[in-house]
PDB file of N, CA, C and O in Angstrom:
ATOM      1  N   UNK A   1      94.932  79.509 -38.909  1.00  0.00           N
ATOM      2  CA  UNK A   1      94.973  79.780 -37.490  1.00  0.00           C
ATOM      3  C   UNK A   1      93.726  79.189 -36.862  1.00  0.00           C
ATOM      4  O   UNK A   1      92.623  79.284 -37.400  1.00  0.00           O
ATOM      5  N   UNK A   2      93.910  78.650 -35.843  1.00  0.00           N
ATOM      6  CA  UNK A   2      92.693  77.645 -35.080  1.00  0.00           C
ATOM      7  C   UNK A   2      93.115  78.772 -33.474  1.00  0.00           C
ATOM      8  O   UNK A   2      94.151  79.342 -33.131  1.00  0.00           O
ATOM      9  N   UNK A   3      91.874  78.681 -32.910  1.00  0.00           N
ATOM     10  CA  UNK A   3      92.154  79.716 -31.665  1.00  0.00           C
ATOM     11  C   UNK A   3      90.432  78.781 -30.714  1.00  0.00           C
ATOM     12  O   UNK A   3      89.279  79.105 -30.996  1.00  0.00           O
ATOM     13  N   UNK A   4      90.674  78.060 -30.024  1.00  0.00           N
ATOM     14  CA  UNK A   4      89.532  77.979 -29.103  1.00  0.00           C
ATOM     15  C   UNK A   4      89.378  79.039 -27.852  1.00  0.00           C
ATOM     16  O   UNK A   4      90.119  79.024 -26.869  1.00  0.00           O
ATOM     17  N   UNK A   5      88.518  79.769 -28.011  1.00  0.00           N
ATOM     18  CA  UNK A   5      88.172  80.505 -26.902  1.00  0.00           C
ATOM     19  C   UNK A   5      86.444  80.249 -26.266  1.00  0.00           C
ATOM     20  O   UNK A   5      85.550  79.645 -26.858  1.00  0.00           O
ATOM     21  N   UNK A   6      86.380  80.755 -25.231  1.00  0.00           N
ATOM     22  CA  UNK A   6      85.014  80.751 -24.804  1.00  0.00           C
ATOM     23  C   UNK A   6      84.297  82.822 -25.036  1.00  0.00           C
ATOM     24  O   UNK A   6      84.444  83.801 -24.304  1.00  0.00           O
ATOM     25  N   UNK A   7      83.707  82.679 -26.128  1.00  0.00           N
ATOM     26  CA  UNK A   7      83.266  83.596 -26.478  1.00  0.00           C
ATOM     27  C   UNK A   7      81.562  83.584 -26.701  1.00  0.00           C
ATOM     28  O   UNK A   7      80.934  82.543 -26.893  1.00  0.00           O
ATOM     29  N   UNK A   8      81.006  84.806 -26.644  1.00  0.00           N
ATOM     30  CA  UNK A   8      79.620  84.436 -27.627  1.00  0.00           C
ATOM     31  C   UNK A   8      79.615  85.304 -29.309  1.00  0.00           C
ATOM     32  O   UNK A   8      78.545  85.620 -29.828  1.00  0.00           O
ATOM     33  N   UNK A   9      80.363  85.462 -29.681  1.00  0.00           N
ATOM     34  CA  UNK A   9      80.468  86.380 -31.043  1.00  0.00           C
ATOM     35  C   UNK A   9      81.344  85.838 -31.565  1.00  0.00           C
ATOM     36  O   UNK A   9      82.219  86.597 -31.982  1.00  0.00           O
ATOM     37  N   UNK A  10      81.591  84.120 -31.837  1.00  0.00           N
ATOM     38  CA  UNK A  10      82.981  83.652 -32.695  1.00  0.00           C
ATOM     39  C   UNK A  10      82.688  84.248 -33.919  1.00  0.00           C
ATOM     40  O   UNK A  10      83.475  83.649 -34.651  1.00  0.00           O
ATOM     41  N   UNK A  11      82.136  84.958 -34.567  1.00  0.00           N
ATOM     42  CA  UNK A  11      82.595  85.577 -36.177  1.00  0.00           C
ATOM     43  C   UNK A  11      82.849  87.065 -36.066  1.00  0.00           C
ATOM     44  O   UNK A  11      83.045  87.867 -36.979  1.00  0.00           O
ATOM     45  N   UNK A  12      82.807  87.260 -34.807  1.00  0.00           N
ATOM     46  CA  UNK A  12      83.644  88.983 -34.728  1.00  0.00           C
ATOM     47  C   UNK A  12      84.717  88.274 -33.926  1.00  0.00           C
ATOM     48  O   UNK A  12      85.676  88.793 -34.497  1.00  0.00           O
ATOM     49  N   UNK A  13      85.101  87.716 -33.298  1.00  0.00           N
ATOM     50  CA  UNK A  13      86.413  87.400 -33.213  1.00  0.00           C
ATOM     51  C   UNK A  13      87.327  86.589 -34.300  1.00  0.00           C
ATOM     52  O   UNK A  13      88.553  86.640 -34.395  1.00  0.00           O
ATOM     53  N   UNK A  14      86.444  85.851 -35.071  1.00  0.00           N
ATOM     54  CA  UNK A  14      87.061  85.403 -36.213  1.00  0.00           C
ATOM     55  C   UNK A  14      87.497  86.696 -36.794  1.00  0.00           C
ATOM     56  O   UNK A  14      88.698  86.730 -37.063  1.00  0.00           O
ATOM     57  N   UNK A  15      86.692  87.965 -37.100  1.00  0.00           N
ATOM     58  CA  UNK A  15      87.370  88.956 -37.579  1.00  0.00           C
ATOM     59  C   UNK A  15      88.022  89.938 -37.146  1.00  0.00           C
ATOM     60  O   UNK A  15      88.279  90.910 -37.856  1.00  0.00           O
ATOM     61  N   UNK A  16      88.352  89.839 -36.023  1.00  0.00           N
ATOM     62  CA  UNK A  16      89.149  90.638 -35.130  1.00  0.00           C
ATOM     63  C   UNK A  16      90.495  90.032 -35.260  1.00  0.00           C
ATOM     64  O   UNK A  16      91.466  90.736 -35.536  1.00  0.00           O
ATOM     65  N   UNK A  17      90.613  88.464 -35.029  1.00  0.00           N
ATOM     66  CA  UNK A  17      91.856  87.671 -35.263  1.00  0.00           C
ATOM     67  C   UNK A  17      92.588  88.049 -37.067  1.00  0.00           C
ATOM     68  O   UNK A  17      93.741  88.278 -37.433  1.00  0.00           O
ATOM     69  N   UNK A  18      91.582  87.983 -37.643  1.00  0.00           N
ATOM     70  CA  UNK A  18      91.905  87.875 -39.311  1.00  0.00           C
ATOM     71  C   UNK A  18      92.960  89.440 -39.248  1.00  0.00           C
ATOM     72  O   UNK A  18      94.169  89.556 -39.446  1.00  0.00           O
ATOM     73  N   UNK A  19      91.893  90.517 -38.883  1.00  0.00           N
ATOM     74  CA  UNK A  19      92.094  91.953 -38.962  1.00  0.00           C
ATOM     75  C   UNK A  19      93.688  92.153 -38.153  1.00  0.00           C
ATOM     76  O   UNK A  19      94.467  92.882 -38.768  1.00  0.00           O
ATOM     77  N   UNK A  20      94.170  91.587 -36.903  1.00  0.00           N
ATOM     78  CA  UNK A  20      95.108  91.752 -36.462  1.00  0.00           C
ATOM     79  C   UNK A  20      96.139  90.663 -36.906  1.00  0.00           C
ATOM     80  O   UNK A  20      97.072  90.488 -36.122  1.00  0.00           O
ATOM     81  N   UNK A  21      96.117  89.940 -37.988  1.00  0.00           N
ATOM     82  CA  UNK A  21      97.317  89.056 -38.233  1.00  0.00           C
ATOM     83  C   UNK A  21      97.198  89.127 -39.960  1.00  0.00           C
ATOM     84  O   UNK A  21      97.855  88.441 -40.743  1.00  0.00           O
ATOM     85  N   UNK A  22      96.578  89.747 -40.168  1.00  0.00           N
ATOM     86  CA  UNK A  22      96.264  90.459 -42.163  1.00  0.00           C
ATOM     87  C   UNK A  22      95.987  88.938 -42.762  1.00  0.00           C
ATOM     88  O   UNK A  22      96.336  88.646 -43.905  1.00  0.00           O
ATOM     89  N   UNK A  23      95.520  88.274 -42.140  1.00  0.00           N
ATOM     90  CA  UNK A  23      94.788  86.874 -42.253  1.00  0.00           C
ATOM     91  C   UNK A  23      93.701  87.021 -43.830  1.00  0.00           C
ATOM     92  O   UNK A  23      93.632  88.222 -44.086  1.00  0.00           O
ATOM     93  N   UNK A  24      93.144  86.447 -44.553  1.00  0.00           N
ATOM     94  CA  UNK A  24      91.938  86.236 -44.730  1.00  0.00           C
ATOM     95  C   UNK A  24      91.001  85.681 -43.740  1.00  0.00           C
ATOM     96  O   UNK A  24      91.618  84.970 -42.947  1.00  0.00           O
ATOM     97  N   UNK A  25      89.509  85.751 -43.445  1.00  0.00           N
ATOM     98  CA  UNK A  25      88.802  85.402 -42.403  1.00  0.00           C
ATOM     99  C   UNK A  25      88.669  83.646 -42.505  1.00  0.00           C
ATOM    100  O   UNK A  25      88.366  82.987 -41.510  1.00  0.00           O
ATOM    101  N   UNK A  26      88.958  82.976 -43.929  1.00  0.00           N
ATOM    102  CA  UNK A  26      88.924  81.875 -44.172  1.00  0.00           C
ATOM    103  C   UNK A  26      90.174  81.477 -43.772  1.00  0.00           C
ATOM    104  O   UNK A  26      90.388  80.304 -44.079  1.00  0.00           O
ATOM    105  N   UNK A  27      90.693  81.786 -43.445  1.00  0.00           N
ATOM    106  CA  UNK A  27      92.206  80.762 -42.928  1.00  0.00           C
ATOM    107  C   UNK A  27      92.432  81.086 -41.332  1.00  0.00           C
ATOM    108  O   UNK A  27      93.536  81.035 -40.791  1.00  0.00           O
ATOM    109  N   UNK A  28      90.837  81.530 -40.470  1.00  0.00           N
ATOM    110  CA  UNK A  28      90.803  81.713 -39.480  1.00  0.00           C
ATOM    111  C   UNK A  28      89.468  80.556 -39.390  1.00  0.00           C
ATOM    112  O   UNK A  28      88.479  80.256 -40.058  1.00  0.00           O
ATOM    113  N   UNK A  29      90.286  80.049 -37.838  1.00  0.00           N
ATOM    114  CA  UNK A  29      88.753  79.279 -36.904  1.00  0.00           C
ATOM    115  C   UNK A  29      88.367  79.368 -36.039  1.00  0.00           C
ATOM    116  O   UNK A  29      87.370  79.372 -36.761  1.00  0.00           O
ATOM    117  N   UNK A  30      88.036  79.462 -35.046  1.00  0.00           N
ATOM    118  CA  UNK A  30      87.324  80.009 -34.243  1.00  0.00           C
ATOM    119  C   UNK A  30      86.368  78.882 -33.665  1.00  0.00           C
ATOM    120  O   UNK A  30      85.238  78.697 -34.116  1.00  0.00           O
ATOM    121  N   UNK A  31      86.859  78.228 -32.744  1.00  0.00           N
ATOM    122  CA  UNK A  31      86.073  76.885 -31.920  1.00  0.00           C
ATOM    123  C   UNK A  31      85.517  77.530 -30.664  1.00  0.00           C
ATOM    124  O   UNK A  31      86.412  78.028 -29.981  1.00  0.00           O
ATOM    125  N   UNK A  32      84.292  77.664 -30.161  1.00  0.00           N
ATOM    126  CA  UNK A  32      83.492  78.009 -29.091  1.00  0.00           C
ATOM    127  C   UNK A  32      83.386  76.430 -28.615  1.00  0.00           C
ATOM    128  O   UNK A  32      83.090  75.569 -29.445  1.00  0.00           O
ATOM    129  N   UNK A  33      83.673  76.059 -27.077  1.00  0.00           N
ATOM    130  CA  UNK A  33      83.501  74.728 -26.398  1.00  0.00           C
ATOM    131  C   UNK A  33      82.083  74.998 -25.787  1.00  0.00           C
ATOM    132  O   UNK A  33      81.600  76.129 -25.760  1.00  0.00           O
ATOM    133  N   UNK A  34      81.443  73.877 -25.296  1.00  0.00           N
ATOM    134  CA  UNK A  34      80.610  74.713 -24.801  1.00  0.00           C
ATOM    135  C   UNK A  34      80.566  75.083 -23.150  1.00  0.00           C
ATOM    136  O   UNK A  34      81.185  74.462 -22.287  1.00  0.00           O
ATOM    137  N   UNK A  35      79.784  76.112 -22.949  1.00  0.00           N
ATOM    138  CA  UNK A  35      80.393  76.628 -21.424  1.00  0.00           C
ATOM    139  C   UNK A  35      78.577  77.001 -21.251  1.00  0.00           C
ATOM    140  O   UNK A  35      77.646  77.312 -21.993  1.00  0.00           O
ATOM    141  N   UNK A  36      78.754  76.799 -20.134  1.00  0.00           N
ATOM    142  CA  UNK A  36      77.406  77.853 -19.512  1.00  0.00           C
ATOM    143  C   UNK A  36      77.179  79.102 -19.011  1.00  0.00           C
ATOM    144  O   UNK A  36      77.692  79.465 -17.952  1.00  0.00           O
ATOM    145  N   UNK A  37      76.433  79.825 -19.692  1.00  0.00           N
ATOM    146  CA  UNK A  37      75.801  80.791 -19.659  1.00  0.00           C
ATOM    147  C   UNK A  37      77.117  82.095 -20.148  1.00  0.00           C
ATOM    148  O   UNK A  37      78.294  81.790 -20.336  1.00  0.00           O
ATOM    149  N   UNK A  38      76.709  83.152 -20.244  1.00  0.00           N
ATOM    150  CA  UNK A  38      77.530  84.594 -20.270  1.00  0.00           C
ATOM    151  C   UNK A  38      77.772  85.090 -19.370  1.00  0.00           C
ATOM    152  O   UNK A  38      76.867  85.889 -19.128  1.00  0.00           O
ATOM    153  N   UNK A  39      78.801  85.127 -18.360  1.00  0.00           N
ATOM    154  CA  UNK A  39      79.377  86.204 -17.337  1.00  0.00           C
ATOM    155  C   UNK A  39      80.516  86.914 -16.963  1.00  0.00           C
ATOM    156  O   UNK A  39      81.467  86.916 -16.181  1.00  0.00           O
ATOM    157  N   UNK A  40      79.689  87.851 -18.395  1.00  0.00           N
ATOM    158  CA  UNK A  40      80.954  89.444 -18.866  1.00  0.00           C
ATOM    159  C   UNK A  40      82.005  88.904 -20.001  1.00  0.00           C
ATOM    160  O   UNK A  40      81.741  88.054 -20.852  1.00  0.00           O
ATOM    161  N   UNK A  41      83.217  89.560 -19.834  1.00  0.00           N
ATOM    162  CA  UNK A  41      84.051  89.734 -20.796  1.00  0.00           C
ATOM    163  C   UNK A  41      83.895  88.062 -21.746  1.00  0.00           C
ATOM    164  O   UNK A  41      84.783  87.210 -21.728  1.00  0.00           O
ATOM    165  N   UNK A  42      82.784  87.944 -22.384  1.00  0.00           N
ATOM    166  CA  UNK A  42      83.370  86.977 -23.936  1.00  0.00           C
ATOM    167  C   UNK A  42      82.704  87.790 -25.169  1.00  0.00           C
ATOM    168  O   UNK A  42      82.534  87.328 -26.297  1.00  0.00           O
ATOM    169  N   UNK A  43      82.378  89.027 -24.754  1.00  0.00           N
ATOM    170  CA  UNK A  43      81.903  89.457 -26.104  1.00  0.00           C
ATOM    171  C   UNK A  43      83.537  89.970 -27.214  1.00  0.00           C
ATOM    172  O   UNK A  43      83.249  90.057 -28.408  1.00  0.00           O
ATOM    173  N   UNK A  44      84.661  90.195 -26.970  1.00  0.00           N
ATOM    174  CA  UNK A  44      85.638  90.662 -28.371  1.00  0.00           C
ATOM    175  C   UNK A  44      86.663  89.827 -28.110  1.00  0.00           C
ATOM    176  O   UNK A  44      86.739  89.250 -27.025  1.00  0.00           O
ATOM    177  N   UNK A  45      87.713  89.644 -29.234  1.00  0.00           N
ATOM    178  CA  UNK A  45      88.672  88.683 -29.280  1.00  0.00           C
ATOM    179  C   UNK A  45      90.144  89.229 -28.328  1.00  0.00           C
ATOM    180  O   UNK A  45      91.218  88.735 -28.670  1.00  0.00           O
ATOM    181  N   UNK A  46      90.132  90.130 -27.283  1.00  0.00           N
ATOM    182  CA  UNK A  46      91.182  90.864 -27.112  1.00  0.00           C
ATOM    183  C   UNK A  46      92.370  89.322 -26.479  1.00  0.00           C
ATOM    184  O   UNK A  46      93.576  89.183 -26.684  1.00  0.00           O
ATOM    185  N   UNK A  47      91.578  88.562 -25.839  1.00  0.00           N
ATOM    186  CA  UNK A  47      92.226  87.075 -24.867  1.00  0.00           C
ATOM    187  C   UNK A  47      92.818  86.678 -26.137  1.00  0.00           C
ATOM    188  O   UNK A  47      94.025  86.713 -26.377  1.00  0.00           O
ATOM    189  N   UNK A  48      91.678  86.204 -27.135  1.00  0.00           N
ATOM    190  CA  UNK A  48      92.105  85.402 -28.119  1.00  0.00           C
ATOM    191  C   UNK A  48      93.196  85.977 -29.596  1.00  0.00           C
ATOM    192  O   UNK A  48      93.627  85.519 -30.655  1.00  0.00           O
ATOM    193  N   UNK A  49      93.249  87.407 -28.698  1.00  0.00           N
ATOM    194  CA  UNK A  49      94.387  88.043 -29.910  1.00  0.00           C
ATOM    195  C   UNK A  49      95.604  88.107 -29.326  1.00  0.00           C
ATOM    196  O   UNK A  49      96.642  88.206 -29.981  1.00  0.00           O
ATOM    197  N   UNK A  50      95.546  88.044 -27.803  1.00  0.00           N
ATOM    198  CA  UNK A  50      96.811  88.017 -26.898  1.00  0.00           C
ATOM    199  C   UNK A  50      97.656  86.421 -27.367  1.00  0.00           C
ATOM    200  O   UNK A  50      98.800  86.152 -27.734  1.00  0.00           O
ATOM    201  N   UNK A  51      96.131  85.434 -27.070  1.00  0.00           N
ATOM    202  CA  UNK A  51      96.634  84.131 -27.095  1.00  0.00           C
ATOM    203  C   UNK A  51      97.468  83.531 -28.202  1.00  0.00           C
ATOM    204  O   UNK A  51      98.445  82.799 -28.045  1.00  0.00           O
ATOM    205  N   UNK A  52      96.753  84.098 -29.775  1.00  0.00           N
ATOM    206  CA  UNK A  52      97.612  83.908 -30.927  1.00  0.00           C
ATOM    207  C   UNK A  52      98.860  83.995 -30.921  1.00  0.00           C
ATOM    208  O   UNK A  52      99.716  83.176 -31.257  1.00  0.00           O
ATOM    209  N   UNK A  53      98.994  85.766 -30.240  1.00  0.00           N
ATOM    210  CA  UNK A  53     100.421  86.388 -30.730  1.00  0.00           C
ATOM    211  C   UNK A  53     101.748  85.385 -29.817  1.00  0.00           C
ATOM    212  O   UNK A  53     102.819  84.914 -30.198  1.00  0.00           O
ATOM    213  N   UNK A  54     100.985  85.374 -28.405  1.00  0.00           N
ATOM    214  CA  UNK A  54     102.059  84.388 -28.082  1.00  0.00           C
ATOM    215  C   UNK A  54     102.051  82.637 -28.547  1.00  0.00           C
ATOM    216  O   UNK A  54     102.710  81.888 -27.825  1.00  0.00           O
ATOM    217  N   UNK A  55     101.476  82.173 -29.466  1.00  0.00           N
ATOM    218  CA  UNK A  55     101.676  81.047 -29.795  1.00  0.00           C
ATOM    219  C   UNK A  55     102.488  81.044 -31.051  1.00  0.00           C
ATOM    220  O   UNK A  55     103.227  80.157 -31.480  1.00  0.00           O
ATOM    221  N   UNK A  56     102.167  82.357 -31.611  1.00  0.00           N
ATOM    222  CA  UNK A  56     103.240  83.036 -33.244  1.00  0.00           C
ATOM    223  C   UNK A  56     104.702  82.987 -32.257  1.00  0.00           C
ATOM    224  O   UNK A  56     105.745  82.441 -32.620  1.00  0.00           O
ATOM    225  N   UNK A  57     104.510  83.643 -31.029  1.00  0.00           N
ATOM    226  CA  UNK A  57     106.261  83.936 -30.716  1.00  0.00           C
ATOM    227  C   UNK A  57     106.488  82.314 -30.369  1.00  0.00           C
ATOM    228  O   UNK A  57     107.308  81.711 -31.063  1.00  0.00           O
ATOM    229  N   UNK A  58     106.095  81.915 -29.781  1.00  0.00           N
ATOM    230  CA  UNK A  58     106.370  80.509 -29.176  1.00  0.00           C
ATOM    231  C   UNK A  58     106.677  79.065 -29.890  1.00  0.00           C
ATOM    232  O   UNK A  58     107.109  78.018 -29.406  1.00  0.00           O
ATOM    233  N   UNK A  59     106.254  79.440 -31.352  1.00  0.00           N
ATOM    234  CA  UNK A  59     105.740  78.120 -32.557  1.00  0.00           C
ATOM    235  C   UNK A  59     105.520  77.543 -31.817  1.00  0.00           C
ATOM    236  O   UNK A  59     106.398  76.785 -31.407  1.00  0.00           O
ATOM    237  N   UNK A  60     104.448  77.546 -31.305  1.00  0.00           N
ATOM    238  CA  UNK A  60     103.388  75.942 -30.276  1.00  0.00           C
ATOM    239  C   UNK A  60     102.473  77.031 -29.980  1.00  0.00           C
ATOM    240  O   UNK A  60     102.482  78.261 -30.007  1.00  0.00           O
ATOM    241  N   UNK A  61     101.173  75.478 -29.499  1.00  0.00           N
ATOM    242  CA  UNK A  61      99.730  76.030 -28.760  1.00  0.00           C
ATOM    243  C   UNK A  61     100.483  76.782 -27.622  1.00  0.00           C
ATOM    244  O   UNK A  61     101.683  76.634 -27.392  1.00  0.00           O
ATOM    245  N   UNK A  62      99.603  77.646 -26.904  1.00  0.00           N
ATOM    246  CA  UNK A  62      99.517  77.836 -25.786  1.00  0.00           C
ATOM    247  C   UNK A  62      98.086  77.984 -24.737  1.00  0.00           C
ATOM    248  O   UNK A  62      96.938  77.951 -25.181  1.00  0.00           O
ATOM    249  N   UNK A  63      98.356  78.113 -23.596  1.00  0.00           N
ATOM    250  CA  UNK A  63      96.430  78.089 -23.045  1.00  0.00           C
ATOM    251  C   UNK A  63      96.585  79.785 -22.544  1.00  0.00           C
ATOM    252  O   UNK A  63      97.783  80.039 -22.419  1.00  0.00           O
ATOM    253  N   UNK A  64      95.992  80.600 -22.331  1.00  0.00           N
ATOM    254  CA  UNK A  64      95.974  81.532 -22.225  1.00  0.00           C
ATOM    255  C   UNK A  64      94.912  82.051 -21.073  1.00  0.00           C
ATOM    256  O   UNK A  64      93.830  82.407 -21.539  1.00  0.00           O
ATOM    257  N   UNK A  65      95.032  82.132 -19.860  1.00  0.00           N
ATOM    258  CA  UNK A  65      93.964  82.316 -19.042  1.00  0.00           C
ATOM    259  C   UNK A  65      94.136  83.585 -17.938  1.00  0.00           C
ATOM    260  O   UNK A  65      94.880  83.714 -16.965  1.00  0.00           O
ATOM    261  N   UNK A  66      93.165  84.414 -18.502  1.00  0.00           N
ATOM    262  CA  UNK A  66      93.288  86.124 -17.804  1.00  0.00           C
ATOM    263  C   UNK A  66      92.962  85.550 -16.149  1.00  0.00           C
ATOM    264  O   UNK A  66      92.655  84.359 -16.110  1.00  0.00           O
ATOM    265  N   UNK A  67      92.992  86.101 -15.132  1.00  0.00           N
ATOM    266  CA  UNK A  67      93.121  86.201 -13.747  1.00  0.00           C
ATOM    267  C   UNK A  67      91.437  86.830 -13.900  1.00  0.00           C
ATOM    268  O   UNK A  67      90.965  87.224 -14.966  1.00  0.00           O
ATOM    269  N   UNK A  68      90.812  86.812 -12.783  1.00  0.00           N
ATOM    270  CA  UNK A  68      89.564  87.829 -12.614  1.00  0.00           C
ATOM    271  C   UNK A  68      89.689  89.198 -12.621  1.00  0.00           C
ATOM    272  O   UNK A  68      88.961  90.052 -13.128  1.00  0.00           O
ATOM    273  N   UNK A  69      91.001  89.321 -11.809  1.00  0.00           N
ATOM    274  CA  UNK A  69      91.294  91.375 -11.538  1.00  0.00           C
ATOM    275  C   UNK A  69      91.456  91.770 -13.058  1.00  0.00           C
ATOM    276  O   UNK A  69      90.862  92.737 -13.536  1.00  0.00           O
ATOM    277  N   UNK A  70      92.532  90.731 -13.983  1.00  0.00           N
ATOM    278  CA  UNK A  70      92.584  91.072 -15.600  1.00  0.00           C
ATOM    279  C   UNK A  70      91.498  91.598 -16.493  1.00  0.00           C
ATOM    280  O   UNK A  70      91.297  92.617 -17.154  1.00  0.00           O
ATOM    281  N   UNK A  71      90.659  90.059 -16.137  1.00  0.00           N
ATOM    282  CA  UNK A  71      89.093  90.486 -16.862  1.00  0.00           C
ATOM    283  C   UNK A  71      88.629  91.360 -16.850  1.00  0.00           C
ATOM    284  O   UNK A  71      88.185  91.884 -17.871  1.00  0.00           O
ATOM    285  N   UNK A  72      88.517  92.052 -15.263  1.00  0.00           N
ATOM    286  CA  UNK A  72      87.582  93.010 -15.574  1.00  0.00           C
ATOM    287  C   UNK A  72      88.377  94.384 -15.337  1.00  0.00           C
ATOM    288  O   UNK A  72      87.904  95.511 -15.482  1.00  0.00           O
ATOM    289  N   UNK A  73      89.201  94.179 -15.088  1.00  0.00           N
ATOM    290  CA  UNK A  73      90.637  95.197 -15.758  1.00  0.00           C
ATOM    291  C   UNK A  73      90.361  96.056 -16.999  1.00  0.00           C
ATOM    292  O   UNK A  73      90.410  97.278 -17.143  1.00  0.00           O
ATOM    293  N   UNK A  74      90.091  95.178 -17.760  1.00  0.00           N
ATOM    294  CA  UNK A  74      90.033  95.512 -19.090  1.00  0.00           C
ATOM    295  C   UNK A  74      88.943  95.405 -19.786  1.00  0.00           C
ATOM    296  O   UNK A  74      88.796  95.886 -20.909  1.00  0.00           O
ATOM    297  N   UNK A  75      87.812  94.542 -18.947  1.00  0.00           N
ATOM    298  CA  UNK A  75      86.646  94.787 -19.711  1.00  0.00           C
ATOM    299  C   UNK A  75      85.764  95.446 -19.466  1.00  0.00           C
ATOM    300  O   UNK A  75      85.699  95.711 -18.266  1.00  0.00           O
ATOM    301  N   UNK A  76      84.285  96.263 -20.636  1.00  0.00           N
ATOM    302  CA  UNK A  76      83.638  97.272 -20.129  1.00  0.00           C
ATOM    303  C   UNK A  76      82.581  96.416 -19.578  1.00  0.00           C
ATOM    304  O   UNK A  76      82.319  95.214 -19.607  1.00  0.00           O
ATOM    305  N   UNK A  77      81.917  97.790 -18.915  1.00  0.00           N
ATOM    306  CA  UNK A  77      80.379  97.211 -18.374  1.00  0.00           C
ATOM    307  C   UNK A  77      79.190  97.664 -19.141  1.00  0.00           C
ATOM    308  O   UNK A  77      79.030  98.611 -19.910  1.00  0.00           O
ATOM    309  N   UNK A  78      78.268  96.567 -18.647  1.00  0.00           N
ATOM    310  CA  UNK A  78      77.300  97.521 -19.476  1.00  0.00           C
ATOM    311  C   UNK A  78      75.983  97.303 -18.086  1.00  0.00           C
ATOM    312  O   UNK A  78      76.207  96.578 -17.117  1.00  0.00           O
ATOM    313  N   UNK A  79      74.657  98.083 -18.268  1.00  0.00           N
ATOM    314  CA  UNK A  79      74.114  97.972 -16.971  1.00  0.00           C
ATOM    315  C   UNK A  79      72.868  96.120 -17.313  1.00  0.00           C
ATOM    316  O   UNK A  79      72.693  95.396 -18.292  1.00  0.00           O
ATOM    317  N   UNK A  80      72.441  96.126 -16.144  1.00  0.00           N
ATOM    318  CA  UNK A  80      71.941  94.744 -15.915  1.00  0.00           C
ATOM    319  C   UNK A  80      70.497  94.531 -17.092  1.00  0.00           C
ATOM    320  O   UNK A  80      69.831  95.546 -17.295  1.00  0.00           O
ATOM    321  N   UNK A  81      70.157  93.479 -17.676  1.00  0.00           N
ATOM    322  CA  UNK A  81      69.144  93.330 -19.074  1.00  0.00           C
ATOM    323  C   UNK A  81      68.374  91.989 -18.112  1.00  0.00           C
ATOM    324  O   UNK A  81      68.854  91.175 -17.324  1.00  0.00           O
ATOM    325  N   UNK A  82      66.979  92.229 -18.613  1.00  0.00           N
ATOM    326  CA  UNK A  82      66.116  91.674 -18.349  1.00  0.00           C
ATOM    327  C   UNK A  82      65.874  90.651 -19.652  1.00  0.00           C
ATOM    328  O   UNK A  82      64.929  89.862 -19.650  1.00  0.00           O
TER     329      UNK A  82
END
């Protein structure tokens, strides 16, 4: 399984992906492009576990892109770091 997402923790999403498809973590990849800077939801694989499952139903890639209200729908906060 190959999954490009924009994350900063590709080896907890490598094991988040493994953990939800009973994968070994070696037959998982996990490509970070590069993007600038962190703002909010790329710390867990929840996008990139959505994105799999529909490319398993689909047999093909797919692109997978949450809305803003989604993001933070579903993602937590944490308060502001110096």
């Amino acid at each position: 399984m190959t999954v490009w997402t924009g994350t900063q923790v590709p080896f907890g999403v490598k094991g988040e992906l493994a953990e939800a498809f009973g994968l070994p973590q070696d037959k998982v990849r996990v490509i970070v492009p590069d993007t600038g800077s962190g703002y909010g939801g790329k710390h867990t694989g929840e996008c990139s576990i959505e994105a799999a499952r529909l490319a398993k139903s689909a047999g093909k890639p797919v692109k997978l892109v949450w809305t803003r209200e989604e993001e933070f729908t579903w993602a937590y906060f944490q308060p502001a770091r110096a």
